[in-house]
N, C-alpha and C positions, 0 to 999 in steps of 0.2 A: 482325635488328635491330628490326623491328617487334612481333615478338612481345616482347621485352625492353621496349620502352617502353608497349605496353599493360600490362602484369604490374607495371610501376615507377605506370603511373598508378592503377592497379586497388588496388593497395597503399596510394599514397596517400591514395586518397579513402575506403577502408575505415577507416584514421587520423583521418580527420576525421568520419566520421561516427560512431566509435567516439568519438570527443573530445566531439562535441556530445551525445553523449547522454546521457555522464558530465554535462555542464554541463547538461543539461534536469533530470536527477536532482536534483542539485545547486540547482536552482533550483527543484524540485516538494518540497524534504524540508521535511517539516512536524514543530516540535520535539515529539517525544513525552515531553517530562520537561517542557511548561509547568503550571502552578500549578494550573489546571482545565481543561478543555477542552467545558463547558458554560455554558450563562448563568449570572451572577452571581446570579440572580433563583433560581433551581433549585439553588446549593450545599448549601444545608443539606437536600436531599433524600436519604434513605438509599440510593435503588436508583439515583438518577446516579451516588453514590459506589462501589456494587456493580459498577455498570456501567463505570464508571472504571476500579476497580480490575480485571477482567475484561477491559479490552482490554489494560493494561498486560502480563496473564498470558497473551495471546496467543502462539504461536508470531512472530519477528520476519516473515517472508515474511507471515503474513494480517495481522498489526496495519497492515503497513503499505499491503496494500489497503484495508483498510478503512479507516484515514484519510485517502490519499485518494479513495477514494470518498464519503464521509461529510463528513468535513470540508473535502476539498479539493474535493467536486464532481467527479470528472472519471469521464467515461465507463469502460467497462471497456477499451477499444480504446485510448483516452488514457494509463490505467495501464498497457495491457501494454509500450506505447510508454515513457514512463518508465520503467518496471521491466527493460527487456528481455525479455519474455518474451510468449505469446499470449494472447492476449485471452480464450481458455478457461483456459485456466492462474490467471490474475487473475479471473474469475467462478467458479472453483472455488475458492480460495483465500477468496474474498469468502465462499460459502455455506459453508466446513467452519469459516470464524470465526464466522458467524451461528448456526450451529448449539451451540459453543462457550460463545455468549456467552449464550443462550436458555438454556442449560444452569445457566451458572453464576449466574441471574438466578431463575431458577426450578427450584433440584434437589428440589421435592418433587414436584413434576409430573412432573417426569422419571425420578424415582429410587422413583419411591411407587406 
């Protein structure tokens, strides 16, 4: 019997901590279709537009470290916690987009 009601609580609170972290998610998603996602003052800049356009063509796992890293601020330990996943996992993800995005900002450097 005891063993049964450890296993019944052990289950339970895997539930809830699975539940809360659907709802931290849920409460870290930051919209990636809004209108710009730079100062107002900097739109008509060609390489924020580049740059824009560049994170949109991210893989979805790195865009979305990287916005919240970037725009949301938060630690890498922070993201892996949202994300589900390790906090090397979320700093590698963050550097193979920076790499990406350096590329696609600057392909004659890279390509030349």
């Amino acid at each position: 019997m005891p063993l049964l009601i450890t296993s019944v609580r052990r289950s339970a609170l895997d539930l809830l901590r699975s539940r809360d972290r659907r709802e931290k998610r849920g409460q870290a998603h930051v919209d990636l279709h809004a209108e710009s996602w730079f100062d107002p003052k900097i739109e008509g800049n060609e390489r924020a537009n580049r740059l824009e356009e560049a994170v949109v063509q991210l893989p979805s796992e790195q865009r979305e470290v990287v916005v919240l890293k970037v725009w949301g601020g938060l630690t890498f330990a922070q993201i892996a916690e949202q994300l589900d996943l390790s906090a090397n996992t979320a700093a590698s993800r963050y550097r193979y987009a920076l790499t990406k995005l350096r590329e696609a900002l600057n392909p004659v450097e890279n390509h030349g």
